[in-house]
CHARMM internal coordinates of N, CA and C (Angstrom, degrees):
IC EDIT
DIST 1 N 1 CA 1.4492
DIST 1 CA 1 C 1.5193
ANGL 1 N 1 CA 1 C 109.44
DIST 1 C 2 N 1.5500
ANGL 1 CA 1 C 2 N 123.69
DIHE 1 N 1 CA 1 C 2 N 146.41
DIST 2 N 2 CA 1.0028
ANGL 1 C 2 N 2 CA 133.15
DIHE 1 CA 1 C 2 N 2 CA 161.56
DIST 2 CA 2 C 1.7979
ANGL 2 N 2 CA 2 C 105.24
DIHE 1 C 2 N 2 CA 2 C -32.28
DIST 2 C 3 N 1.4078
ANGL 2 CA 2 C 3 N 93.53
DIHE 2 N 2 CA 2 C 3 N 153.03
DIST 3 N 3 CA 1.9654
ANGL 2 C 3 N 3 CA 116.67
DIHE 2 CA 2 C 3 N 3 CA 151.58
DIST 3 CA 3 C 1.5148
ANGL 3 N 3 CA 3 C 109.63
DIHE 2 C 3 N 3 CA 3 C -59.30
DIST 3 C 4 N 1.5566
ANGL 3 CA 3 C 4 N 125.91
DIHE 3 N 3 CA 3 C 4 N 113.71
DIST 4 N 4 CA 0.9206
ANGL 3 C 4 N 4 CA 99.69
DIHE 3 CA 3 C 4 N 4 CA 142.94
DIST 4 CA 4 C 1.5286
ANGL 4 N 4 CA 4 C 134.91
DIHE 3 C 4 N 4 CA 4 C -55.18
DIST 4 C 5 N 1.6918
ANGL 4 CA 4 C 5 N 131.40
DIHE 4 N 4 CA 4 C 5 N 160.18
DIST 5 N 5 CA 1.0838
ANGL 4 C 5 N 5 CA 134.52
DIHE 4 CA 4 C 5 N 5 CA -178.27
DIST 5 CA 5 C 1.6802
ANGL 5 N 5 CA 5 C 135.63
DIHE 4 C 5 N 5 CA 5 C -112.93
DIST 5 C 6 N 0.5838
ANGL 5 CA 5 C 6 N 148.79
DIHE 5 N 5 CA 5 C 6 N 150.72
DIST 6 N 6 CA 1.7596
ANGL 5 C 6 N 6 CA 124.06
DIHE 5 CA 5 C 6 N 6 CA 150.33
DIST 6 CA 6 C 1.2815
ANGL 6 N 6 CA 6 C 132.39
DIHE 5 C 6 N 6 CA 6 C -43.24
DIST 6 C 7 N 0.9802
ANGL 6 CA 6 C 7 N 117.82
DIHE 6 N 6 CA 6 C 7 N -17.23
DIST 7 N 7 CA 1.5293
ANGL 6 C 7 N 7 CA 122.40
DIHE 6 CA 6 C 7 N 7 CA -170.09
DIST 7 CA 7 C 1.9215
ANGL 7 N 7 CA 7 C 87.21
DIHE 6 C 7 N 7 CA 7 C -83.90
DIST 7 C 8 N 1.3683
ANGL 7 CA 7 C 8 N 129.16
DIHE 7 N 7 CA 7 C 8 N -59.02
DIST 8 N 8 CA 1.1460
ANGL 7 C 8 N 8 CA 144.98
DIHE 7 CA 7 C 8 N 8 CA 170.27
DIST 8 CA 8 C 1.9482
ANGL 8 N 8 CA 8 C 114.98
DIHE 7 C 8 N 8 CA 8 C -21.20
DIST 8 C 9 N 1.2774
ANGL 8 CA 8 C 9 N 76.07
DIHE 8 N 8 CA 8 C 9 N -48.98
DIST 9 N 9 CA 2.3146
ANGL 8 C 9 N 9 CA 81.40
DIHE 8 CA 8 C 9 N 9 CA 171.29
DIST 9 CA 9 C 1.5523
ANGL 9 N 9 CA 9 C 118.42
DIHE 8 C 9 N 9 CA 9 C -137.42
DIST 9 C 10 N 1.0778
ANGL 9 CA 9 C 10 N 101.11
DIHE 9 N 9 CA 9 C 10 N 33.56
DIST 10 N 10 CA 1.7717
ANGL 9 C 10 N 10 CA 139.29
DIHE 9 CA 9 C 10 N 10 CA -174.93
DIST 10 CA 10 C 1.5724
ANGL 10 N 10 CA 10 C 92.11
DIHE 9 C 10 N 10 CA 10 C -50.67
DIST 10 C 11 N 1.5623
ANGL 10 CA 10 C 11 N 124.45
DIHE 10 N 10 CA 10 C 11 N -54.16
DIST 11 N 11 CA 1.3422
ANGL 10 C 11 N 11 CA 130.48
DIHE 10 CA 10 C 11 N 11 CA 154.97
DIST 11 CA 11 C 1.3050
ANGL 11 N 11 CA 11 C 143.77
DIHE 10 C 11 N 11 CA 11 C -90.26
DIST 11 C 12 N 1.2222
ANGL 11 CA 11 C 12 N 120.12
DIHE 11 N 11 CA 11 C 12 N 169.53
DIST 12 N 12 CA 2.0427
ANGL 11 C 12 N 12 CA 128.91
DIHE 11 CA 11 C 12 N 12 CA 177.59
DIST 12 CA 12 C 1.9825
ANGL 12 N 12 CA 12 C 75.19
DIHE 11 C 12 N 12 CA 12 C -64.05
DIST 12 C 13 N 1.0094
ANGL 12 CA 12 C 13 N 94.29
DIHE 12 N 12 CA 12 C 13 N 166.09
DIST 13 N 13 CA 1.5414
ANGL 12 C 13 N 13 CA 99.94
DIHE 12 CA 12 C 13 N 13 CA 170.62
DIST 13 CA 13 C 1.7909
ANGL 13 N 13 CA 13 C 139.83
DIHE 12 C 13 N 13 CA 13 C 87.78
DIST 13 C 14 N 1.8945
ANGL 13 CA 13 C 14 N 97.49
DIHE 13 N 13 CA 13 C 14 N -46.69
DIST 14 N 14 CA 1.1937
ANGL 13 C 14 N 14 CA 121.34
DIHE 13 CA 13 C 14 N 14 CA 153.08
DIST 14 CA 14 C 1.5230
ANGL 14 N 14 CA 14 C 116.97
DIHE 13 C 14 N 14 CA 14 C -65.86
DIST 14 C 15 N 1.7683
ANGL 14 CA 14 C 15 N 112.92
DIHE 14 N 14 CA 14 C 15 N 149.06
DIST 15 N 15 CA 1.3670
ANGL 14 C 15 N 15 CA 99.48
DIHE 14 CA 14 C 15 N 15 CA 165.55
DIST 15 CA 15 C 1.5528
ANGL 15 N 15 CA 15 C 77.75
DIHE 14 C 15 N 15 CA 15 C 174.39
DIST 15 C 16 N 1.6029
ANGL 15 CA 15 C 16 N 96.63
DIHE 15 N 15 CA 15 C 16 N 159.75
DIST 16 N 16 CA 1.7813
ANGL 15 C 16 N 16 CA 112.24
DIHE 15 CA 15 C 16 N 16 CA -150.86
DIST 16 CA 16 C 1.8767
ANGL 16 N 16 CA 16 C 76.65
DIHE 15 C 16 N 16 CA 16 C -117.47
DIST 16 C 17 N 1.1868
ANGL 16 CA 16 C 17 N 100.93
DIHE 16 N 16 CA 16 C 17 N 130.71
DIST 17 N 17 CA 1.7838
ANGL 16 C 17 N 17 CA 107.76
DIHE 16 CA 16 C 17 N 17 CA 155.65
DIST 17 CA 17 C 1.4791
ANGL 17 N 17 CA 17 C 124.00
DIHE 16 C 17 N 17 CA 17 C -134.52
DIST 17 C 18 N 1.3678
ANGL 17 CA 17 C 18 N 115.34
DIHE 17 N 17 CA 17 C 18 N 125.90
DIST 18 N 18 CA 1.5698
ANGL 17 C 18 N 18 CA 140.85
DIHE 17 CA 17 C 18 N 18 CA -157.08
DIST 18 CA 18 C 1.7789
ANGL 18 N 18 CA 18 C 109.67
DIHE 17 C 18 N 18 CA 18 C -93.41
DIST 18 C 19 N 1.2190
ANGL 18 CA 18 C 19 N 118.90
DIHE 18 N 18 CA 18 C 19 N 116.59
DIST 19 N 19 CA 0.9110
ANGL 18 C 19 N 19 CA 84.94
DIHE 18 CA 18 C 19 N 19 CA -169.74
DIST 19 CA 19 C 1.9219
ANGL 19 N 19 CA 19 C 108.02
DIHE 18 C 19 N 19 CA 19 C -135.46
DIST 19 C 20 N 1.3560
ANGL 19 CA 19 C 20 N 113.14
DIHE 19 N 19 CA 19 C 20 N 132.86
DIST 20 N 20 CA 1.7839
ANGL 19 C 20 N 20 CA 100.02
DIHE 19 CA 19 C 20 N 20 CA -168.42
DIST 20 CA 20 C 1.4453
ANGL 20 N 20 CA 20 C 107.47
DIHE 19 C 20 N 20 CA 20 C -113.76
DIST 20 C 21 N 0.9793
ANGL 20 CA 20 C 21 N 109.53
DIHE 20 N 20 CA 20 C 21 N 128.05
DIST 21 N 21 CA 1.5744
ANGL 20 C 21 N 21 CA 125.33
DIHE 20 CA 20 C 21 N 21 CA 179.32
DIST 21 CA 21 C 1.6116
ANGL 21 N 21 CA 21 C 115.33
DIHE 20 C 21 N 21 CA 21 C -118.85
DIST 21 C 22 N 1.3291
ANGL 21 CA 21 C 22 N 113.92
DIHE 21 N 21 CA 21 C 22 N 155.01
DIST 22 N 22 CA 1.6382
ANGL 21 C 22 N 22 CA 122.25
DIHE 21 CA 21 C 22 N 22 CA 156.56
DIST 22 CA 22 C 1.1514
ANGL 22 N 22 CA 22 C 109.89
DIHE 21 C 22 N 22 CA 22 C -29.15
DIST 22 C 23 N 1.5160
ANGL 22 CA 22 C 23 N 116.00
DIHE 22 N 22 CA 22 C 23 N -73.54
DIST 23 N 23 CA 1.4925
ANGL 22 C 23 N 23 CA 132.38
DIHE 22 CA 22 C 23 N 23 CA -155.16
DIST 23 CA 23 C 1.5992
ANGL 23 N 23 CA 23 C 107.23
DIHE 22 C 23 N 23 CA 23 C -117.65
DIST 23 C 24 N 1.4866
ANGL 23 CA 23 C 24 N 108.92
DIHE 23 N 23 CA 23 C 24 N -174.86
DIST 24 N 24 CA 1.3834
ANGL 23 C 24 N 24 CA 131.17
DIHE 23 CA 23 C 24 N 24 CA 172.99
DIST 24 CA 24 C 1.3387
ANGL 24 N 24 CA 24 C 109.48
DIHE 23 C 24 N 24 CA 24 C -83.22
DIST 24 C 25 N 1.3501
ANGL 24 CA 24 C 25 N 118.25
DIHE 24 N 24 CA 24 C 25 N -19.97
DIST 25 N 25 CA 1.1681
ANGL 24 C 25 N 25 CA 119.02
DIHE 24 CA 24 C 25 N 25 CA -164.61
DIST 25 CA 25 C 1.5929
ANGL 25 N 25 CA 25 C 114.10
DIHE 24 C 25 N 25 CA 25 C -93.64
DIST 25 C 26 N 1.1911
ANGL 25 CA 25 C 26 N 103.09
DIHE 25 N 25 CA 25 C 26 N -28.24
DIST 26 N 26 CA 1.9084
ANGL 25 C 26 N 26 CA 113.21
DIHE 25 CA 25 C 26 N 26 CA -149.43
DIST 26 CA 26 C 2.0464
ANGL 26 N 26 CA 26 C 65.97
DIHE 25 C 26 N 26 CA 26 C -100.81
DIST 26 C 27 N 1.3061
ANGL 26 CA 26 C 27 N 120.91
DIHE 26 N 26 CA 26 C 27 N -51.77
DIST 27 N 27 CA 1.7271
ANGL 26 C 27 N 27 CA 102.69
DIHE 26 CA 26 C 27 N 27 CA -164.35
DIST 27 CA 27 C 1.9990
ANGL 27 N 27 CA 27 C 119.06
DIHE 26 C 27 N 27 CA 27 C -52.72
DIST 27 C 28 N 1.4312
ANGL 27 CA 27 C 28 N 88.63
DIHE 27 N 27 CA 27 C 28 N -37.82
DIST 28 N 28 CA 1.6811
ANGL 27 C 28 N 28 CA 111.85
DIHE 27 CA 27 C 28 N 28 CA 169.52
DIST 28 CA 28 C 1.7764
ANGL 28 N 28 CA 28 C 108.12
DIHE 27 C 28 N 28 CA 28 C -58.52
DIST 28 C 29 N 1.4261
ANGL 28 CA 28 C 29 N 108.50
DIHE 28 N 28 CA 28 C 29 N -69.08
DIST 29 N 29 CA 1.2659
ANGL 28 C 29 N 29 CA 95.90
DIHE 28 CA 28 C 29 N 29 CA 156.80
DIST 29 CA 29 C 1.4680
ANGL 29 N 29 CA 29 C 153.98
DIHE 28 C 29 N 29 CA 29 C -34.74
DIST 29 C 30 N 1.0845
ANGL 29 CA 29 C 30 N 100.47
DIHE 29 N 29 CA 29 C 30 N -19.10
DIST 30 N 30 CA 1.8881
ANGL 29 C 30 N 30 CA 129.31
DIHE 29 CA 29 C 30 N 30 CA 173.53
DIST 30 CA 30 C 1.3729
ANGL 30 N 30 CA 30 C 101.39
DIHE 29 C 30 N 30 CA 30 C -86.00
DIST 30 C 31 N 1.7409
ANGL 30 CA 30 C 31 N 109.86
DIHE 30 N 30 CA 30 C 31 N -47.78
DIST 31 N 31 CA 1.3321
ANGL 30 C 31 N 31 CA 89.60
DIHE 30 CA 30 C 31 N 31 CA -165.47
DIST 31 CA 31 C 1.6287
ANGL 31 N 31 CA 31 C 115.32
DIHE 30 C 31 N 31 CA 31 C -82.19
DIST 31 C 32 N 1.3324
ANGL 31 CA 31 C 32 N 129.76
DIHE 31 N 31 CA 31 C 32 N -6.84
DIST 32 N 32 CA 1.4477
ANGL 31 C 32 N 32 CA 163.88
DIHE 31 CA 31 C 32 N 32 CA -157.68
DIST 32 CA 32 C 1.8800
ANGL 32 N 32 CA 32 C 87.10
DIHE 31 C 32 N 32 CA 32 C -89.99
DIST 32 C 33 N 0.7754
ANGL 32 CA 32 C 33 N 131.83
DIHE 32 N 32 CA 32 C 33 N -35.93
DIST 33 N 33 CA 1.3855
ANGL 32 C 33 N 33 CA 122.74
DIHE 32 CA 32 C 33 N 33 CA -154.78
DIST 33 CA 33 C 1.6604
ANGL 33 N 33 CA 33 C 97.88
DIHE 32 C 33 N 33 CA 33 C -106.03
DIST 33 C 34 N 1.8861
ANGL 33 CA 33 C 34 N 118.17
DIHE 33 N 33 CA 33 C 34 N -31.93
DIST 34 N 34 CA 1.1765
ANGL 33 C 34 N 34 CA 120.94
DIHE 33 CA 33 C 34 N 34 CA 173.73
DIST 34 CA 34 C 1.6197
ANGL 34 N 34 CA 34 C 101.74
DIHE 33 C 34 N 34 CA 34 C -77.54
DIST 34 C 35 N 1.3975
ANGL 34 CA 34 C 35 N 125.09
DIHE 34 N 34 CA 34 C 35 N -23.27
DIST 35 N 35 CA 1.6415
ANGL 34 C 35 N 35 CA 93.37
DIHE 34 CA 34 C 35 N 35 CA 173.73
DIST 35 CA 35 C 1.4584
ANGL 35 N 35 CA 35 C 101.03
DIHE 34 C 35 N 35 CA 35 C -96.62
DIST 35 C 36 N 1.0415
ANGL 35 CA 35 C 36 N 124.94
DIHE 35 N 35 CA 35 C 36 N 42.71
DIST 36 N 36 CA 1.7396
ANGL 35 C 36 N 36 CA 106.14
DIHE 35 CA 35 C 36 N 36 CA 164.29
DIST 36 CA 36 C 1.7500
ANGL 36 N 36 CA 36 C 89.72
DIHE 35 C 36 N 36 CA 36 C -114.39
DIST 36 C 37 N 1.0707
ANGL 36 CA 36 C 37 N 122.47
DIHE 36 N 36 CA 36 C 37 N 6.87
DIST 37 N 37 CA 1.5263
ANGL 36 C 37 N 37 CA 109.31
DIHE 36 CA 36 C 37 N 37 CA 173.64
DIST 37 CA 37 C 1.5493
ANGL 37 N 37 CA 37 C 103.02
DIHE 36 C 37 N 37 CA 37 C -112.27
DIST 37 C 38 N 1.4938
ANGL 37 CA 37 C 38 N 122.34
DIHE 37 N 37 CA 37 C 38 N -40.47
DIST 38 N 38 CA 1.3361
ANGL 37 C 38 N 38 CA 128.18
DIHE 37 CA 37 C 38 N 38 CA -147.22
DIST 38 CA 38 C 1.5452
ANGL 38 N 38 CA 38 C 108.79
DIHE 37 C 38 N 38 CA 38 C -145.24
DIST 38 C 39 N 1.5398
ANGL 38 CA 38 C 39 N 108.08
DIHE 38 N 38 CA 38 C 39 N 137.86
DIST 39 N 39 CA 1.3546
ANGL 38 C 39 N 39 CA 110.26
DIHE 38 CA 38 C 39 N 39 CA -161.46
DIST 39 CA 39 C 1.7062
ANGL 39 N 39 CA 39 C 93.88
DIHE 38 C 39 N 39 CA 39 C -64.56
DIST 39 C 40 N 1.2222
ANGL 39 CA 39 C 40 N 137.14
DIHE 39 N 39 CA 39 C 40 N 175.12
DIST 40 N 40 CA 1.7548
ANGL 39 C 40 N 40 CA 130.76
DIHE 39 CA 39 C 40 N 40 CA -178.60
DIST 40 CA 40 C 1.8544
ANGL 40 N 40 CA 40 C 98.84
DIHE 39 C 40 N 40 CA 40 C -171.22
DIST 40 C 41 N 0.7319
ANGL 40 CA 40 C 41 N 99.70
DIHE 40 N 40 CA 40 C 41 N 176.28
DIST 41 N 41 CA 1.3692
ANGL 40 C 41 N 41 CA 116.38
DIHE 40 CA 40 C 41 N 41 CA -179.46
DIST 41 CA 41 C 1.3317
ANGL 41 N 41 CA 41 C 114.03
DIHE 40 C 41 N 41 CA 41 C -137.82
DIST 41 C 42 N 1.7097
ANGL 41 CA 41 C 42 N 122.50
DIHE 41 N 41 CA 41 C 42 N 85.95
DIST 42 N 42 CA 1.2645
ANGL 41 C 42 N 42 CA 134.09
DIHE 41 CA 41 C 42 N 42 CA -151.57
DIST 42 CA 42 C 1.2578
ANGL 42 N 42 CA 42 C 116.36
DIHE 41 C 42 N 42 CA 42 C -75.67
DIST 42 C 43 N 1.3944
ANGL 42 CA 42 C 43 N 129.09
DIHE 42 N 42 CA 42 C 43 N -170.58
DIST 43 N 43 CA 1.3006
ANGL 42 C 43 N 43 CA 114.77
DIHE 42 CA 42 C 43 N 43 CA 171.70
DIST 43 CA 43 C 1.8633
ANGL 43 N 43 CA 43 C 86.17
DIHE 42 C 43 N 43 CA 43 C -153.88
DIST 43 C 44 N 1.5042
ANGL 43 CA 43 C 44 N 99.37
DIHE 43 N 43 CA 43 C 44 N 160.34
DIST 44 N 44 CA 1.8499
ANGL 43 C 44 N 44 CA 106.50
DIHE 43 CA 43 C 44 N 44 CA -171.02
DIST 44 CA 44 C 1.1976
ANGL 44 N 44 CA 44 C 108.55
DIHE 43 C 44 N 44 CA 44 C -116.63
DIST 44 C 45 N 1.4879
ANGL 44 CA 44 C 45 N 112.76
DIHE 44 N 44 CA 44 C 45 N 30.73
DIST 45 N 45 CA 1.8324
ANGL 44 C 45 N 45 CA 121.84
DIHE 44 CA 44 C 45 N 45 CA 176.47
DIST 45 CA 45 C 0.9497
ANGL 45 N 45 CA 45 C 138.50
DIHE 44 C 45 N 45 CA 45 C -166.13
DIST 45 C 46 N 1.3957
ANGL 45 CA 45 C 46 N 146.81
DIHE 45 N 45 CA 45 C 46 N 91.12
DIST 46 N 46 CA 0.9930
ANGL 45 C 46 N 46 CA 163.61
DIHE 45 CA 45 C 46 N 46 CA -104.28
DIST 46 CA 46 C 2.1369
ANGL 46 N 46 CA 46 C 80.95
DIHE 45 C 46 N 46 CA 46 C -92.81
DIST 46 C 47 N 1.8631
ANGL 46 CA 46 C 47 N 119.99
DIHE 46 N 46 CA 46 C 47 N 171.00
DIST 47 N 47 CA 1.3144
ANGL 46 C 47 N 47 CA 104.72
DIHE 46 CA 46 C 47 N 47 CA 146.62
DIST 47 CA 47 C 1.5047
ANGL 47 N 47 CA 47 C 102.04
DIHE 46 C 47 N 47 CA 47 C -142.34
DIST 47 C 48 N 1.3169
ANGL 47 CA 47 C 48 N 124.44
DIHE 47 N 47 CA 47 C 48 N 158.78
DIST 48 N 48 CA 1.6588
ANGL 47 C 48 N 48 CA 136.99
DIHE 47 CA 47 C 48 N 48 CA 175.37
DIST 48 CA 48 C 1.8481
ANGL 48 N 48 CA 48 C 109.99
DIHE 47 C 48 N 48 CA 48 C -85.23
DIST 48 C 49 N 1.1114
ANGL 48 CA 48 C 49 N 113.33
DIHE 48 N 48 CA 48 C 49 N 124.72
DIST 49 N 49 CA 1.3595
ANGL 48 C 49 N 49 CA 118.67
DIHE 48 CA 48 C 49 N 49 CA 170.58
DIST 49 CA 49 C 1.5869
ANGL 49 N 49 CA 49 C 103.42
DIHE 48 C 49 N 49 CA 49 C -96.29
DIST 49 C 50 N 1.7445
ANGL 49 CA 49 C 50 N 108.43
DIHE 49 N 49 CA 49 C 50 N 142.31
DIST 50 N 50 CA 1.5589
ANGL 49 C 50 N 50 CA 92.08
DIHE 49 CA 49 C 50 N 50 CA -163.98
DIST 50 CA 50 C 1.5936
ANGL 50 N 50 CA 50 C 88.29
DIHE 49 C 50 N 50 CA 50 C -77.33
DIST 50 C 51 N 1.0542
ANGL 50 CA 50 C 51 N 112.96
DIHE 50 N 50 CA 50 C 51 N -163.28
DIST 51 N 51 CA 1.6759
ANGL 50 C 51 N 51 CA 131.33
DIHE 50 CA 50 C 51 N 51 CA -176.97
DIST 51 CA 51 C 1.8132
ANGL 51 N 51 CA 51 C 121.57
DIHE 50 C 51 N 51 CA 51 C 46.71
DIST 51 C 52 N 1.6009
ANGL 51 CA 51 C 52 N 96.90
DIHE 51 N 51 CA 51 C 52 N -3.95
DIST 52 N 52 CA 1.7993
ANGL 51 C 52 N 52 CA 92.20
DIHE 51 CA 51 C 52 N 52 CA -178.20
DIST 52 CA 52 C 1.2686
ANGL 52 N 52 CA 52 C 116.12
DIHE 51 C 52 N 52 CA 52 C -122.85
DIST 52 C 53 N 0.9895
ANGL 52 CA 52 C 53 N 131.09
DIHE 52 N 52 CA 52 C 53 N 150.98
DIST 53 N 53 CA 1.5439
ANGL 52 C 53 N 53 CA 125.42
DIHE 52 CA 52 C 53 N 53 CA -179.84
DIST 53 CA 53 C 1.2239
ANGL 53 N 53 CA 53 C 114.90
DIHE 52 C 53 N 53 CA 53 C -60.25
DIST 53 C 54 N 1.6360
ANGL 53 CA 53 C 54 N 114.08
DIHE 53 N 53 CA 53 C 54 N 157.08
DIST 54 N 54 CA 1.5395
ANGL 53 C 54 N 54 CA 118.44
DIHE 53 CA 53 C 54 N 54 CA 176.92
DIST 54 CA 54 C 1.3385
ANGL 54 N 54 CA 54 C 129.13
DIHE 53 C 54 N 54 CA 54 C 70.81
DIST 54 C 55 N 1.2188
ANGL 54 CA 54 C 55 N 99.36
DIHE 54 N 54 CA 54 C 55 N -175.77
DIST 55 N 55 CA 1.8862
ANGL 54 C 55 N 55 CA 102.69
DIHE 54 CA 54 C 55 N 55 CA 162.41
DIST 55 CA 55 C 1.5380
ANGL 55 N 55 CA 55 C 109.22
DIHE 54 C 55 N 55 CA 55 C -97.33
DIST 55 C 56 N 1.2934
ANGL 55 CA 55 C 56 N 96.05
DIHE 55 N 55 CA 55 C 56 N 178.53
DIST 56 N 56 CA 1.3460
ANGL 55 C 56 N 56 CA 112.12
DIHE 55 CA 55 C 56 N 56 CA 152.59
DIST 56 CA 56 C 1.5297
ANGL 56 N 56 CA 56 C 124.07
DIHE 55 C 56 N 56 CA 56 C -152.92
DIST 56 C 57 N 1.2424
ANGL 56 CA 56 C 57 N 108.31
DIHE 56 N 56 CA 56 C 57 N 154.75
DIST 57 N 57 CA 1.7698
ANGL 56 C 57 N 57 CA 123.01
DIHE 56 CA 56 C 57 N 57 CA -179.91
DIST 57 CA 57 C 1.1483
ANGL 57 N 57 CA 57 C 135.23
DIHE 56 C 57 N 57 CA 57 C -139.00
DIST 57 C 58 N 1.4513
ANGL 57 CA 57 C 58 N 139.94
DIHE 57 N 57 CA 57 C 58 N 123.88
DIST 58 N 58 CA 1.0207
ANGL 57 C 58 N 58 CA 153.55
DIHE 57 CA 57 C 58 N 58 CA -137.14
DIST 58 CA 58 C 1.6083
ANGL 58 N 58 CA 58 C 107.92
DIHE 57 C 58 N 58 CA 58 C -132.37
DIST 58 C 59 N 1.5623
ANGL 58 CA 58 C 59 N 123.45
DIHE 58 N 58 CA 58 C 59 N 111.45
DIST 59 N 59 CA 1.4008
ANGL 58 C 59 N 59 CA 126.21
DIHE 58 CA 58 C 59 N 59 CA 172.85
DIST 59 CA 59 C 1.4180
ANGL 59 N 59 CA 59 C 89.75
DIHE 58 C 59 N 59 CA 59 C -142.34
DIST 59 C 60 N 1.7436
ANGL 59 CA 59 C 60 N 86.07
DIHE 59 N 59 CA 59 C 60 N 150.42
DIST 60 N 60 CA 1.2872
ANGL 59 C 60 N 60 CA 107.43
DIHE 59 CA 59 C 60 N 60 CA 173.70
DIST 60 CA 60 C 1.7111
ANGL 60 N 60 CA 60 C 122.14
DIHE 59 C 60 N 60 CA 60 C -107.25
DIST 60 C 61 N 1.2719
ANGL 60 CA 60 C 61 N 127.13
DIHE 60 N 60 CA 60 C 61 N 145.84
DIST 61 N 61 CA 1.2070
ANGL 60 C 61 N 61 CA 112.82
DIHE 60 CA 60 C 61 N 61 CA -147.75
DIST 61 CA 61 C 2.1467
ANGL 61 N 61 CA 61 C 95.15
DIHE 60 C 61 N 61 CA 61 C -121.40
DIST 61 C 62 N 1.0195
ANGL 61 CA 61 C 62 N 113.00
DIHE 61 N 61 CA 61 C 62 N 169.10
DIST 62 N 62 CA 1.5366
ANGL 61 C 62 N 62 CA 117.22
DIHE 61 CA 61 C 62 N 62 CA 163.25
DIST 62 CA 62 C 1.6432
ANGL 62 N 62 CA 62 C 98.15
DIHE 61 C 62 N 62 CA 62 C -146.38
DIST 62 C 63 N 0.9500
ANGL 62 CA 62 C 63 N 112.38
DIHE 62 N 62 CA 62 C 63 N 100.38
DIST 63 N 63 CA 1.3032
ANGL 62 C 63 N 63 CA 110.90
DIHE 62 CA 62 C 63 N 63 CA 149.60
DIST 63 CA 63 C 1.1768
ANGL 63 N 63 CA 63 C 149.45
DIHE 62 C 63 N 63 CA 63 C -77.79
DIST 63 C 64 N 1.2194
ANGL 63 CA 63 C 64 N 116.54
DIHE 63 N 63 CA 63 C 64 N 8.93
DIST 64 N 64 CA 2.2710
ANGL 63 C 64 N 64 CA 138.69
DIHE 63 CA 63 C 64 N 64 CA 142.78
DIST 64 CA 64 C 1.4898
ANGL 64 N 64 CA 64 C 111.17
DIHE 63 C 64 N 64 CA 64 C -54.21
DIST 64 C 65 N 1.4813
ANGL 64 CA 64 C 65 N 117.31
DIHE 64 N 64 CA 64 C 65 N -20.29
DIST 65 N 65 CA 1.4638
ANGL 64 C 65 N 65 CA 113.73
DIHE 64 CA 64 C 65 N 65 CA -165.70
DIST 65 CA 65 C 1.6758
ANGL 65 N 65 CA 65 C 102.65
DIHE 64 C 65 N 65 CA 65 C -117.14
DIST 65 C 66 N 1.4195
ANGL 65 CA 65 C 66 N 123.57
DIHE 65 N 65 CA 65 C 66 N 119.72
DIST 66 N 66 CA 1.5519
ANGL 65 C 66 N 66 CA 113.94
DIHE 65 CA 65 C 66 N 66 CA 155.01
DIST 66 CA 66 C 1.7649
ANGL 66 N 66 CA 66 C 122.49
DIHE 65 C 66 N 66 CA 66 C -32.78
DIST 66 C 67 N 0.9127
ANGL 66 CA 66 C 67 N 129.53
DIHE 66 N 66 CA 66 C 67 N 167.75
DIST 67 N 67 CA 1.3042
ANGL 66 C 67 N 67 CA 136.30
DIHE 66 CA 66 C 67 N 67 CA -177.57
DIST 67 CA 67 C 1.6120
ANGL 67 N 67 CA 67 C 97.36
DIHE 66 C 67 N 67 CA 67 C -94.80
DIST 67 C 68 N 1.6191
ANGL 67 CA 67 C 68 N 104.27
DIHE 67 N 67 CA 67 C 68 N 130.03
DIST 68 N 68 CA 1.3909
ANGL 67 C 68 N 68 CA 103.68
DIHE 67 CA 67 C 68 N 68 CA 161.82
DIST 68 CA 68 C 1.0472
ANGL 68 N 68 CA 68 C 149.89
DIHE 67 C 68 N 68 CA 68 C -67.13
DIST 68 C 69 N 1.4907
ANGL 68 CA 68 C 69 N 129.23
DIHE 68 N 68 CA 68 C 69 N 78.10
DIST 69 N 69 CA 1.0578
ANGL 68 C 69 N 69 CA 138.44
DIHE 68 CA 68 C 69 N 69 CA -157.37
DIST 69 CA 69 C 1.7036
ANGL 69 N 69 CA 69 C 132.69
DIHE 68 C 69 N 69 CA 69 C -81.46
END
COOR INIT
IC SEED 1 N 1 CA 1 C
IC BUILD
């Protein structure tokens, strides 16, 4: 995965959430439940790190903005 950055939590409001699951499904699901609260900037693919279990997923969130619904 990318560096997170500064520009990324640059504000009160911004904030990056990581997220590792079993599957593709249950990590997607995580991220599905953070945009029904919070506007985010999703992503459509889980990725595998060699040597660790699971996936992992990375969205970034703003919480100043409703979720686009």
């Amino acid at each position: 995965m990318r560096q997170i950055t500064d520009a990324h939590v640059a504000e009160p409001g911004l904030a990056v959430v990581e997220v590792a699951a079993a599957d593709d499904e249950t990590a997607l699901a995580v991220q599905e439940l953070l945009a029904a609260r919070c506007a985010i900037a999703p992503v459509d693919r889980t990725t595998r790190e060699p040597g660790e279990p699971g996936v992992r997923l990375r969205c970034f969130l703003d919480l100043r903005q409703d979720p686009d619904w």
